[in-house]
N, C-alpha and C positions, 0 to 999 in steps of 0.2 A: 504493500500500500504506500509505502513513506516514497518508492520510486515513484511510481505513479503521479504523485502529490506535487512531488519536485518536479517532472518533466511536464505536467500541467502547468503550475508556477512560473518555468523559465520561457514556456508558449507564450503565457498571457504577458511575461516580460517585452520579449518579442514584437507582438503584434504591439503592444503600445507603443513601442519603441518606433517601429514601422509609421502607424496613427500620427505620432508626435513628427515623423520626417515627410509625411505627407502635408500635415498643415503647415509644416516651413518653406516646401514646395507652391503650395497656393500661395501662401503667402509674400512670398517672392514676385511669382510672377505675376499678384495683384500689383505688387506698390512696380512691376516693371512696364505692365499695361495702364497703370495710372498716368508715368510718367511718359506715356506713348512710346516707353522704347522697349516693347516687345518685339514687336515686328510680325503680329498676326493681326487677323482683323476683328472685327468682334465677335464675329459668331464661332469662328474658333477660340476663339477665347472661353466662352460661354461653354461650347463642346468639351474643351479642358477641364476648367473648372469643375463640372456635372460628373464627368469622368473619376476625377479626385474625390468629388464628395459621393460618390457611387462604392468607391474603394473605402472611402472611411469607413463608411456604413457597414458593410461587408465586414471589416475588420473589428467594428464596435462589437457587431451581433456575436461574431466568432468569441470575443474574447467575455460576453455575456452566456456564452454556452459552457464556456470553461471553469466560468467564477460555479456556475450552477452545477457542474460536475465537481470541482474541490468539495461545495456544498455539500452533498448528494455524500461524499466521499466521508467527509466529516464526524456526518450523522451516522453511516453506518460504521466509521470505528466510535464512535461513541455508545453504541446500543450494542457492540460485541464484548 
């Protein structure tokens, strides 16, 4: 179980870690499209962005299934 627990644990490290370098990615190339020097136009801009925030999402839920699984994991070394 304690393996388990750990390689659950270092996943959800992971994927936040992931989360956290995706919004430094949007956030980049917001203040780069602000400053008009991205170099796309807007509706790719718009496509990017959607994209990013598609991935985060994806990465939230993931890492919402896993807190629920340590859960899950918790309770039953607690009631053994």
């Amino acid at each position: 179980m304690d393996e388990n627990k750990r390689r659950l644990w270092s996943s959800i490290a992971i994927r936040v870690f992931a989360l956290l370098y995706l919004l430094y990615i949007l956030y980049k190339l917001g203040t780069l499209h602000a400053a008009g020097a991205s170099g796309v136009s807007e509706l790719v801009f718009i496509l990017i962005c959607a994209i990013i925030a598609i991935a985060e999402l994806a990465i939230v839920y993931t890492v919402y299934r896993s807190a629920q699984r340590l859960k899950a994991e918790g309770a039953k070394d607690k009631g053994e």
